[in-house]
C-alpha positions as CSV (number, residue, x, y, z in Angstrom):
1,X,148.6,167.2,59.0
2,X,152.0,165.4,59.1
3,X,150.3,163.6,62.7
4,X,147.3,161.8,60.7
5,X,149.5,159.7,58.1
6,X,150.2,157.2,60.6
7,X,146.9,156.8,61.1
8,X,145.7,156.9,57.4
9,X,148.7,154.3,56.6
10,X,146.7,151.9,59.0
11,X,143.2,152.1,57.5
12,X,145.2,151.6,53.9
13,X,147.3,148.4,55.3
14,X,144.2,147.3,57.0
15,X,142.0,147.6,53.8
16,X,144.7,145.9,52.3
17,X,144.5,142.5,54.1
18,X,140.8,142.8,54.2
19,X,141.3,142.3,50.4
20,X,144.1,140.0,50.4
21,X,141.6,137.8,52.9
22,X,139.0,137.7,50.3
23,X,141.1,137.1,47.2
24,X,142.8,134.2,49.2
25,X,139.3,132.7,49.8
26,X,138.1,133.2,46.3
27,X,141.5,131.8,45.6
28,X,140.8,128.5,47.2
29,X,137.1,128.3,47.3
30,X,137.3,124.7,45.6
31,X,139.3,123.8,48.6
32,X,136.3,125.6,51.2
33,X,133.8,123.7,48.9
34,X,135.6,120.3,48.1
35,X,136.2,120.1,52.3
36,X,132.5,121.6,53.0
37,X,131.0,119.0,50.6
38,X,133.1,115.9,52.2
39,X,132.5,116.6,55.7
40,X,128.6,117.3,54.1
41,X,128.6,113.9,52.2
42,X,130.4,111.8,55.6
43,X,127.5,113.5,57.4
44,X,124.6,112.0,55.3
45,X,126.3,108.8,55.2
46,X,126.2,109.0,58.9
47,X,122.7,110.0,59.5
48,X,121.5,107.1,56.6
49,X,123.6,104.9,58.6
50,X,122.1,105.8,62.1
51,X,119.2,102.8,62.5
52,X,115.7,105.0,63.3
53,X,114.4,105.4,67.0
54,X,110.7,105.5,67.4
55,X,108.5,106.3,70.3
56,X,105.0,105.0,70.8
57,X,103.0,106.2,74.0
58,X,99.9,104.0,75.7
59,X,98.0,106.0,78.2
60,X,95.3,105.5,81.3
61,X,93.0,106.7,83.4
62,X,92.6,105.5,87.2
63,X,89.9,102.2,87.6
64,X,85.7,102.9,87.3
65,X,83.9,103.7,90.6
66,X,81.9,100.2,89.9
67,X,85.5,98.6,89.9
68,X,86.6,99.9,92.9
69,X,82.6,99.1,94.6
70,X,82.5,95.6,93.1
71,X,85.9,94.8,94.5
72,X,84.6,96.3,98.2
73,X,81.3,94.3,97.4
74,X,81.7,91.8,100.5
75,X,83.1,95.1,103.0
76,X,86.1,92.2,103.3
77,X,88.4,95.0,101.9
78,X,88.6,98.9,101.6
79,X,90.3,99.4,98.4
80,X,90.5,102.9,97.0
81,X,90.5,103.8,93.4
82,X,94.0,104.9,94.1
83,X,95.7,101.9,95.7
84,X,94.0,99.9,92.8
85,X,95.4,102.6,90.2
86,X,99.1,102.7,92.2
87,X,99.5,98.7,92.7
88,X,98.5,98.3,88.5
89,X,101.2,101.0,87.8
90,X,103.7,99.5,90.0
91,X,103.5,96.0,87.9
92,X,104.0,98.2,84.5
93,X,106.8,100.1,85.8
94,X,108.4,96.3,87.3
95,X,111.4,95.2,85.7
96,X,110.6,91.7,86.2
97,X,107.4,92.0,84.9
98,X,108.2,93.8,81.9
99,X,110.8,90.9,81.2
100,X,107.8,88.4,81.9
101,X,105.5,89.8,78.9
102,X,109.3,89.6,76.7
103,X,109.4,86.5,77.3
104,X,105.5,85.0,77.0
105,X,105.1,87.0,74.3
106,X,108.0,85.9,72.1
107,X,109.6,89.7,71.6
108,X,113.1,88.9,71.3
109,X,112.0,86.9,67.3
110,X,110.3,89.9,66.6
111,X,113.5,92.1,67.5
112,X,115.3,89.6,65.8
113,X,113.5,88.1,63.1
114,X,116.4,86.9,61.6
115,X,117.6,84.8,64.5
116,X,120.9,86.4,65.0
117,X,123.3,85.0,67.5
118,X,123.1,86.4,70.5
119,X,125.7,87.3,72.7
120,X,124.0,88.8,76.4
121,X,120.3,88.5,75.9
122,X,119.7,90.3,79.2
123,X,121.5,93.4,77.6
124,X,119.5,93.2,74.5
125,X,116.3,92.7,76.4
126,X,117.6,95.6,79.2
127,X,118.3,97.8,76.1
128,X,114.9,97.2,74.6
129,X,113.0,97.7,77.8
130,X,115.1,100.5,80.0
131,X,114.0,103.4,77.7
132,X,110.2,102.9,79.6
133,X,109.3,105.5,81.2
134,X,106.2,107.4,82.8
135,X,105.1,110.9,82.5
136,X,104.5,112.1,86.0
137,X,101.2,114.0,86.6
138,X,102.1,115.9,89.4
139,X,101.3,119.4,89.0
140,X,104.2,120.9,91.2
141,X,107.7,119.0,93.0
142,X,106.7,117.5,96.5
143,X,103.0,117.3,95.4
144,X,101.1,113.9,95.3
145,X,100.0,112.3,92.1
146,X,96.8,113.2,90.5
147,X,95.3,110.2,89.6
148,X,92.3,111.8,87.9
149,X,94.8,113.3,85.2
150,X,95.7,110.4,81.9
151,X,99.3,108.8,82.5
152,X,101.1,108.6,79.5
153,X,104.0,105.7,79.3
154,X,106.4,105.3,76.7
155,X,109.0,103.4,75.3
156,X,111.2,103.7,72.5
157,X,112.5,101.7,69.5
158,X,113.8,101.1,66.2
159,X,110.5,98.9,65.2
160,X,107.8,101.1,65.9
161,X,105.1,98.2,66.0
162,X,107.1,96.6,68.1
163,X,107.5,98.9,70.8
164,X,103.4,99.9,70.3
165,X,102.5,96.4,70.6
166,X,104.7,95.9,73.7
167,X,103.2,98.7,75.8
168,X,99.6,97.4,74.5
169,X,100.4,93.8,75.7
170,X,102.3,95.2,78.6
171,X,99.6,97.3,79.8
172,X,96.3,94.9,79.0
173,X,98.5,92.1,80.8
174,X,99.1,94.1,83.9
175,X,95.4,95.5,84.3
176,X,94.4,91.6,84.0
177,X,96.6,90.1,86.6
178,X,96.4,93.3,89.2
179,X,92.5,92.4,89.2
180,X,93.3,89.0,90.0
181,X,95.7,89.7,92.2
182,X,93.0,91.8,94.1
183,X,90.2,88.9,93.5
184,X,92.8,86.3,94.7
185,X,93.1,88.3,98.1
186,X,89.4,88.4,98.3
187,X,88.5,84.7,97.8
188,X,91.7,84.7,100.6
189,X,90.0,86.7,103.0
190,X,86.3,84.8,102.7
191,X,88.5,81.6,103.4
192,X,89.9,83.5,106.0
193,X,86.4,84.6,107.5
194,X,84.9,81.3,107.0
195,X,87.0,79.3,108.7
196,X,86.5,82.3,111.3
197,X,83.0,81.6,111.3
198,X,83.6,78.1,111.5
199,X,85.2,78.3,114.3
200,X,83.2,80.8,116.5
201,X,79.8,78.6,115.5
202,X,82.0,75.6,116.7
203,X,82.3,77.4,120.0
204,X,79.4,78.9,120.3
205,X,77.3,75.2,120.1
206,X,80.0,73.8,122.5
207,X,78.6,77.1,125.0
208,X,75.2,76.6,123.9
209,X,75.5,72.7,124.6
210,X,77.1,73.0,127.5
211,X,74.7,75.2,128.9
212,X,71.2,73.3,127.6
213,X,73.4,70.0,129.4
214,X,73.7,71.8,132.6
215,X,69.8,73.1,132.6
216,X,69.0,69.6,132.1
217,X,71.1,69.3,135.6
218,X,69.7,71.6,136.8
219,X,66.2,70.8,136.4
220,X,66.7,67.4,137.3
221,X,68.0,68.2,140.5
222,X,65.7,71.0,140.9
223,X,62.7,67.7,140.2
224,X,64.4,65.6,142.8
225,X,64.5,68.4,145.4
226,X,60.1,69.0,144.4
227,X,59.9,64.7,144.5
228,X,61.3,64.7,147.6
229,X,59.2,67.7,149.5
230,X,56.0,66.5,147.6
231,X,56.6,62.7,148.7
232,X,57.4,63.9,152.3
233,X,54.1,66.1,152.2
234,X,52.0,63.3,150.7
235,X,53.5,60.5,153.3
236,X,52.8,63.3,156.3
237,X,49.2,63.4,154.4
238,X,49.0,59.7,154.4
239,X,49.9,59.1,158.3
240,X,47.4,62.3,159.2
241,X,44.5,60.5,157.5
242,X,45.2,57.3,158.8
243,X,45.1,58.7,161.9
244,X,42.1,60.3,161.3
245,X,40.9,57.4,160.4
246,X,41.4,55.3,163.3
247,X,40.0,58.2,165.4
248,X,37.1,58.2,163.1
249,X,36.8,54.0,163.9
250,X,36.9,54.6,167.7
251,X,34.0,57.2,167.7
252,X,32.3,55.0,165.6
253,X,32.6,51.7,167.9
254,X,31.9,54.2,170.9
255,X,28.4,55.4,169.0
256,X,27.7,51.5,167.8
257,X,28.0,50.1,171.7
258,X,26.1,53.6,172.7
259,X,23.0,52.5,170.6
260,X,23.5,48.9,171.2
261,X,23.1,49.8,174.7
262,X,19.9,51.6,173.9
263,X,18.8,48.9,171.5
264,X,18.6,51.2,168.7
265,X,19.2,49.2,165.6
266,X,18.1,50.7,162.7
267,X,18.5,54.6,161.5
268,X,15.6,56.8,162.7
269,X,15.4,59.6,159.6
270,X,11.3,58.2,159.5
271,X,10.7,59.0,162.7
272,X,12.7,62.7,162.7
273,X,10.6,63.9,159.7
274,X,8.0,63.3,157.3
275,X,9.7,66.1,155.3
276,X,10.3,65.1,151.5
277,X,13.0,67.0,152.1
278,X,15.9,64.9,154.0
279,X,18.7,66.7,155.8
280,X,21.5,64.7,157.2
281,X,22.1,68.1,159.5
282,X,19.2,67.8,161.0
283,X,18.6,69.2,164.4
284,X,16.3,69.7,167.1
285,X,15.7,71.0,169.7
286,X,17.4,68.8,172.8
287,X,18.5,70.8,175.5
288,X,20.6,73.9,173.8
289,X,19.6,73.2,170.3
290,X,22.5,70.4,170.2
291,X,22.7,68.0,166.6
292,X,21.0,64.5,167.1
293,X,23.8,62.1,167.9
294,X,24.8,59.6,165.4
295,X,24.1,56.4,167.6
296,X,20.4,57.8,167.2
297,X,20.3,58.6,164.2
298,X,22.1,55.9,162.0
299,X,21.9,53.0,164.4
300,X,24.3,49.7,165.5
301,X,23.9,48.6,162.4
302,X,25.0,51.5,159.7
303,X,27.6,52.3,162.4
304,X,29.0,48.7,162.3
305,X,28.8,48.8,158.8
306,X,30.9,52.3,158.7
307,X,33.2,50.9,161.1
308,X,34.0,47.8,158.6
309,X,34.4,49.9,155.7
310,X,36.8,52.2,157.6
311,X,39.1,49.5,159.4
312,X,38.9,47.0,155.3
313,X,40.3,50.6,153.5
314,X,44.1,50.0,152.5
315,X,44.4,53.8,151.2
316,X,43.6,57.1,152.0
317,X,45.1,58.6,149.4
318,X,41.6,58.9,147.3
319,X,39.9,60.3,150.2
320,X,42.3,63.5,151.1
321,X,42.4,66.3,148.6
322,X,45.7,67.4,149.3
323,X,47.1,63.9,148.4
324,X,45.4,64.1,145.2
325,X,46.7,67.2,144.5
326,X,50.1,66.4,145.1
327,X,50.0,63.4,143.2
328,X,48.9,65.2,139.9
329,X,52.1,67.7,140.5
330,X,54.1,65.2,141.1
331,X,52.4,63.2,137.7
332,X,53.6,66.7,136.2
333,X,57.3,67.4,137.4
334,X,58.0,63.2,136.3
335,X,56.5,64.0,132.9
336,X,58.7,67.3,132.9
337,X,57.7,68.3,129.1
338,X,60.6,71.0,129.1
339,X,63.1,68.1,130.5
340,X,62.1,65.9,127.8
341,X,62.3,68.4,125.1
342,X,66.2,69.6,126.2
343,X,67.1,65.9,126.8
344,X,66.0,65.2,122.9
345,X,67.3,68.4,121.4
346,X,70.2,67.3,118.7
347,X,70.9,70.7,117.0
348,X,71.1,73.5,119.7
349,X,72.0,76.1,116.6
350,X,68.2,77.5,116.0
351,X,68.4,78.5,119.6
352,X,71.2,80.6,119.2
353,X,70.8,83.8,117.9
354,X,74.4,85.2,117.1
355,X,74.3,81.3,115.0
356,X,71.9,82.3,112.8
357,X,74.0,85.4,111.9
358,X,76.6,83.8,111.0
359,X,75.3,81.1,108.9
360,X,73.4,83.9,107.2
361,X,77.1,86.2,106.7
362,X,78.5,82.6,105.8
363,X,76.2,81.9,102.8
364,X,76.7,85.3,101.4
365,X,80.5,84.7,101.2
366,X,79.9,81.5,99.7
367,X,77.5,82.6,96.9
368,X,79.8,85.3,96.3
369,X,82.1,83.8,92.9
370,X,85.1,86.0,92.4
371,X,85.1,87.2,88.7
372,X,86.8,90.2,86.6
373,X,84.3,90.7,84.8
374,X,83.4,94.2,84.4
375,X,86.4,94.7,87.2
376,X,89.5,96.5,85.7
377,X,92.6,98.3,87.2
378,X,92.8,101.7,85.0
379,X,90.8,102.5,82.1
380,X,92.5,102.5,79.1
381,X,92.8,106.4,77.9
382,X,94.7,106.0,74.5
383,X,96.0,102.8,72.6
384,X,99.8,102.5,71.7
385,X,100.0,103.3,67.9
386,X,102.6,102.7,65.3
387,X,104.2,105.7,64.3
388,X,105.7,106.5,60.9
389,X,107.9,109.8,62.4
390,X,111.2,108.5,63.9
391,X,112.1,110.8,67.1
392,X,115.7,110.4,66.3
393,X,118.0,110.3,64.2
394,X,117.2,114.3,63.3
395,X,118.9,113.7,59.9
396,X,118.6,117.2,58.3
397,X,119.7,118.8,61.4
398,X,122.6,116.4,61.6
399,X,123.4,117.1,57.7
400,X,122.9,121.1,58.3
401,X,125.5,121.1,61.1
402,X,127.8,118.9,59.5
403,X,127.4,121.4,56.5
404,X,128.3,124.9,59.0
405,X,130.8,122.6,60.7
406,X,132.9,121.8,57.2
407,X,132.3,125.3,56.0
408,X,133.5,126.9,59.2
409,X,136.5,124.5,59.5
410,X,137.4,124.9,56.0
411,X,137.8,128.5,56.1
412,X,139.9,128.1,59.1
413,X,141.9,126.0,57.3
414,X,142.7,128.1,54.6
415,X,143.7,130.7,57.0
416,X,146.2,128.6,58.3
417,X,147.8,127.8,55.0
418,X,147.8,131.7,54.0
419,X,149.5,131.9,57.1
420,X,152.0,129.7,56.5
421,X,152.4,130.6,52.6
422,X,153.5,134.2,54.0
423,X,155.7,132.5,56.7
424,X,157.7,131.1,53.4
425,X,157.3,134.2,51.4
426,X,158.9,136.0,54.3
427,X,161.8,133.5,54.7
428,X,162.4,133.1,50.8
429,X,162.8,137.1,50.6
């Protein structure tokens, strides 16, 4: 029994300060509340005092299919929805870009309506502009971007119209000049391509010229080599019949002297053949069936006559077939038609196939006029709106700690003091 009252004397001088705790605290609960209500009161003056942050959002979808085929519309480029979607969201995210719509767009008299001095207006407008940011719509770390998911940017501020007319202009401004950016590099490349086409035509009429110039050589020479055979057959022709001729005189004047000598003068067709039909083959029946000779036939005098006309002819030409013949062929190859026709040709491009294809490519990249209409570089999914909810200060929250905080703290402190109080009490006794 004697070995609990230690133990019972603890309980009873613990019990003891429990209650001297308590009466302490009712003691100097003015204190707790006075301090808990002035750290309470500094921390509403500090949360009225804090200016409001708001945060207004503006998000997109990547560009139409009918974007992404009218900007491929001339097969001059290959753009994807995606590099259209990535090279728009590149110019939003640009910090010089983003301090270009500032600027245009007079933001810094609407942040400062009331034309304040200002000390570093790169600070201010790096302040205003660094809290931009863009909600990444990758599903998992290390994955790529799904561009068929909204992006969301935002920005935040203390004016919340501001801020949502900011990432409205910011947004509208940068879908506008990506497209032209994209349309500027097309117009580039059919420049690029025409003067391509320019170029190769140029070449291929120089080829094409060059070529119809040497057929024209060709044939020419090709003329002159016919001329010269043709002239050398017609002048072998020409000394033959001549010849002929001549031998043709000699019979003659041997046949005239032959029926001189007989003194037959006249032709004797009357006395041949009563006939009314009159061969000049005729034929009878001297010897071996042999033809009448002409002496007896025609006489001195038609053979004198022959021989005159044979030794007064100055040509043979009209007399040997050949000759005639010759002559008309080489009428033909001096009136070459086809020489004539290359010889006058001025424009050789109809004639040239891979020409025509390229004048045809060429006038489809010259009616083709550049425009944005109906072209765009996202699709807008949500407008940036003016938002009445700050984000920030959380003023309650601020208020509620502040309140714990100076309740807490003010307890403490009154356990200090007690403390102390019994430090003097002991010293005093």
């Amino acid at each position: 029994m004697q070995q609990n009252l230690p133990e019972q004397n603890y309980y009873q001088e613990d019990e003891i300060d429990l209650k001297q705790l308590f009466r302490s605290l009712a003691d100097r609960k003015r204190f707790i509340f006075g301090f808990t209500g002035l750290v309470t009161a500094l921390a509403i003056a500090y949360a009225l005092s804090i200016p409001p942050t708001y945060k207004a959002s503006i998000s997109f979808l990547s560009p139409s299919t009918s974007s992404v085929l009218q900007l491929n519309k001339i097969k001059l480029t290959s753009e994807t929805s995606e590099t259209i979607y990535r090279k728009f969201l590149n110019k939003v995210m640009s910090s010089q870009f983003q301090r270009k719509i500032f600027d245009e767009n007079n933001y810094l008299a609407k942040l400062n309506p009331e034309n304040k001095p200002i000390k570093n207006l790169d600070s201010l407008i790096g302040g205003f502009t660094k809290s931009i940011t863009i909600e990444s719509n990758k599903e998992k770390k290390g994955e790529k971007s799904n561009y068929e998911k909204p992006i969301t940017i935002s920005l935040e501020g203390n004016d919340s119209t501001v801020i949502s007319n900011f990432l409205n202009d910011l947004a509208n401004i940068a879908d506008t000049e990506t497209v032209s950016e994209f349309l500027a590099i097309i117009q580039q490349k059919i420049d690029i391509r025409l003067e391509e086409i320019s170029k190769q035509r140029g070449l291929l009429l120089a080829r094409t010229k060059q070529d119809r110039l040497s057929k024209i050589e060709r044939i020419k020479i090709e003329d002159k080599q016919k001329i010269s055979e043709i002239t050398d057959q017609i002048e072998r022709l020409r000394v033959k019949a001549k010849q002929d001729r001549l031998n043709k005189i000699q019979v003659l004047i041997d046949s005239a002297k032959m029926a001189k000598s007989l003194g037959i003068i006249d032709n004797n067709f009357k006395n041949i053949s009563n006939s009314k039909e009159v061969n000049t083959q005729l034929s009878v029946a001297v010897g071996d069936n042999q033809k009448l000779p002409k002496w007896y036939l025609y006489g001195e005098g038609a053979l004198l006559q022959e021989i005159s006309i044979l030794q007064n002819r100055e040509n043979d030409d009209a007399y040997v077939s050949e000759i005639v013949n010759l002559k008309n062929k080489l009428s033909a190859i001096n009136s070459n038609q086809i020489l004539k026709t290359l010889e006058s040709r001025k424009d050789d491009s109809p004639f040239v196939a891979e020409i025509n294809k390229l004048d045809i490519e060429a006038i489809k990249l010259r009616s083709f006029n550049p425009s944005a209409t109906g072209i765009n570089a996202m699709q807008l999914n949500q407008h940036a709106y003016p938002t009445e909810t700050p984000i920030k200060p959380k003023k309650i929250l601020i208020v509620a700690v502040a309140f714990i905080a100076g309740f807490i703290l003010s307890i403490f402190l009154v356990f200090i003091m007690n403390a102390f109080r019994k430090e003097e009490d002991k010293v005093v006794a």
